[in-house]
C-alpha positions as CSV (number, residue, x, y, z in Angstrom):
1,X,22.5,-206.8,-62.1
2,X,24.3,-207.1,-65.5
3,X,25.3,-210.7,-67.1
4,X,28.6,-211.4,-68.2
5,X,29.8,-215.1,-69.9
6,X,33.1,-214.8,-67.8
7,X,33.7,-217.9,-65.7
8,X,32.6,-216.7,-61.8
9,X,35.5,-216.1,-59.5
10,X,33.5,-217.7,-56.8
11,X,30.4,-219.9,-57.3
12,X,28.3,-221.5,-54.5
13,X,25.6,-223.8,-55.7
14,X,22.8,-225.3,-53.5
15,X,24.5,-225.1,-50.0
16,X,23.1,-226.3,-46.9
17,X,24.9,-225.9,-43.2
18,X,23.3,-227.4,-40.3
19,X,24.5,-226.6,-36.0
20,X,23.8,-230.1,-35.2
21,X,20.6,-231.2,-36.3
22,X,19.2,-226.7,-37.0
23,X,19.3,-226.9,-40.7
24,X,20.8,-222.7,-40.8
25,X,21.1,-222.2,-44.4
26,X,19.1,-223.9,-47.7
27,X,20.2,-224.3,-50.8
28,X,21.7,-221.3,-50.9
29,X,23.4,-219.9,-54.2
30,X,25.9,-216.9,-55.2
31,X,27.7,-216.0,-58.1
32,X,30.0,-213.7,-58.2
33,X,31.9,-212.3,-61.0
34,X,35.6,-211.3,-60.9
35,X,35.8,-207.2,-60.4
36,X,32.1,-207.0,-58.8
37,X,31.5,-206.4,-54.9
38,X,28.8,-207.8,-53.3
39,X,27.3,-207.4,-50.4
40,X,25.2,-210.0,-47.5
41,X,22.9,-207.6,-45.6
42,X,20.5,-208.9,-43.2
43,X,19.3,-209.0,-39.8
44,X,21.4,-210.7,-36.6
45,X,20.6,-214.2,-37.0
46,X,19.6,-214.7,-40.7
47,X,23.0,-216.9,-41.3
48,X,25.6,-214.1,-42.8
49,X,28.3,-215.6,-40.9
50,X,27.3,-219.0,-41.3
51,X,27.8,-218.6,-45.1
52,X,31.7,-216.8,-44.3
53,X,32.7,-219.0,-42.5
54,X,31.5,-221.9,-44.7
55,X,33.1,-220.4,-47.6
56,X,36.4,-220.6,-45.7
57,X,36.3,-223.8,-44.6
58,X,35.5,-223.3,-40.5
59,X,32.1,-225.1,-40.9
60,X,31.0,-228.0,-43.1
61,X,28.2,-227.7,-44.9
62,X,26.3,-230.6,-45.4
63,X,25.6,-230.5,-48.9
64,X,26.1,-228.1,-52.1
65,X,29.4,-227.1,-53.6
66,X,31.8,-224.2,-53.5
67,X,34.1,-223.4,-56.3
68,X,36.8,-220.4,-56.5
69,X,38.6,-219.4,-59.6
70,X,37.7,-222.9,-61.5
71,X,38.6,-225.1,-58.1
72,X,36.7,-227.0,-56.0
73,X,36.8,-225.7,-52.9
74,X,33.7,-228.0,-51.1
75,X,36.5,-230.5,-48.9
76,X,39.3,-228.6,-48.9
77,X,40.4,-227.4,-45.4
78,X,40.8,-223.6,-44.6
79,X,44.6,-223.1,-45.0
80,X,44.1,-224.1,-48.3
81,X,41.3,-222.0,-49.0
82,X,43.1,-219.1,-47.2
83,X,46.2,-219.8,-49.7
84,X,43.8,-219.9,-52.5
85,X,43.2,-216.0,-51.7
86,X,39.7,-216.5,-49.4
87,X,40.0,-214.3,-46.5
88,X,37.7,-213.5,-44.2
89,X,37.8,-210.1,-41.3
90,X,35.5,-210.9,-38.6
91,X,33.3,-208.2,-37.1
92,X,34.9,-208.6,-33.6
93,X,38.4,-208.3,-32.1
94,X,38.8,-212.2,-33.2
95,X,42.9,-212.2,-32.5
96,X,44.6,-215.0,-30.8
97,X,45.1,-213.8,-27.4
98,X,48.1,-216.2,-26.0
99,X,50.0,-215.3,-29.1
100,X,51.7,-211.5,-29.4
101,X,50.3,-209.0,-31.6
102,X,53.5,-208.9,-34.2
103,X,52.7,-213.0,-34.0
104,X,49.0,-212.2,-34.8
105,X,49.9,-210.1,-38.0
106,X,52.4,-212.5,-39.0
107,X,50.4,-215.6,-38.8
108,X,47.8,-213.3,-41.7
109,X,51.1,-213.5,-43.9
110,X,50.7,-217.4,-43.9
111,X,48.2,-216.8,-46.6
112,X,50.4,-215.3,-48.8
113,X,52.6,-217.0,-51.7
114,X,55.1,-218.7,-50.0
115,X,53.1,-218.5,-46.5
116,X,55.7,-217.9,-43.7
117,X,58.9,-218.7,-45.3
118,X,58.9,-216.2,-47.5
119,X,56.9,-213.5,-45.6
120,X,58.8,-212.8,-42.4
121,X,57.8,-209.2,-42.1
122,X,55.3,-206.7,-41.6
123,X,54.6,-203.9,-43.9
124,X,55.5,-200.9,-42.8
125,X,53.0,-199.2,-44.2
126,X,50.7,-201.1,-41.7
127,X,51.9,-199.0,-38.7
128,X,51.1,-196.0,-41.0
129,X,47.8,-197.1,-40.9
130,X,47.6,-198.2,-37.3
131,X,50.7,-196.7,-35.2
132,X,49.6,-197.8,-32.0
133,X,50.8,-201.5,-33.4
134,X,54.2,-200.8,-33.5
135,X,53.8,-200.2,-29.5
136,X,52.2,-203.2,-28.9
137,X,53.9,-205.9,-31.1
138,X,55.6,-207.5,-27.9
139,X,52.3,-207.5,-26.0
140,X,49.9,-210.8,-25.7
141,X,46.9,-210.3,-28.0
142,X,44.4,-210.8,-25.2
């Protein structure tokens, strides 16, 4: 893994995230520099999640910090995080299902510039990726 003096793009420093009183993750750390990819691999169970969903702001950790392109990000809640650019695509079909599906992709434009107000449509180039959307837009997500 090279070096590089560039400030990180996102820096987590000595986290810890506890379910109740199951301490899940210790002092965990990652860096990670703008234009690298990194990857969590490890078996079910290990905390992978845990640390996602920490990062954006659906669990509390405990203790430690997370900063994001020079911000603190350790108390702020996850709409700003998501605003901030921190997304996060779950492994499952985690969709609202009361809402419609042209109301599920529009509610993913919140966390663009200008959220809603100024993002009141879906790329059509997303039901050139996945036509069987267009079809279902009026449908309930569930």
């Amino acid at each position: 893994m090279s070096t590089t003096s560039a400030q990180p793009l996102l820096q987590v420093s000595d986290l810890n995230v506890y379910y109740g009183e199951s301490h899940i993750l210790r002092n965990v750390d990652l860096t990670i520099h703008e234009g690298k990819m990194v990857c969590l691999i490890g078996r079910n169970g290990v905390g992978k999640t845990t640390f996602l969903k920490t990062v954006i702001g659906l669990l509390q950790q405990r203790s430690g910090t997370i900063n994001y392109q020079d911000g603190q990000l350790t108390n702020q809640p996850p709409y700003k995080r998501a605003r901030a650019g921190i997304g996060y695509v779950s492994q499952g079909r985690d969709i609202i299902p009361q809402v419609t599906v042209k109301e599920n992709l529009l509610l993913g434009m919140e966390a663009l510039p200008g959220g809603l107000e100024k993002n009141r449509h879906i790329d059509p180039l997303i039901f050139d990726l996945f036509p069987i959307l267009e079809k279902f837009l009026k449908r309930k997500g569930g």
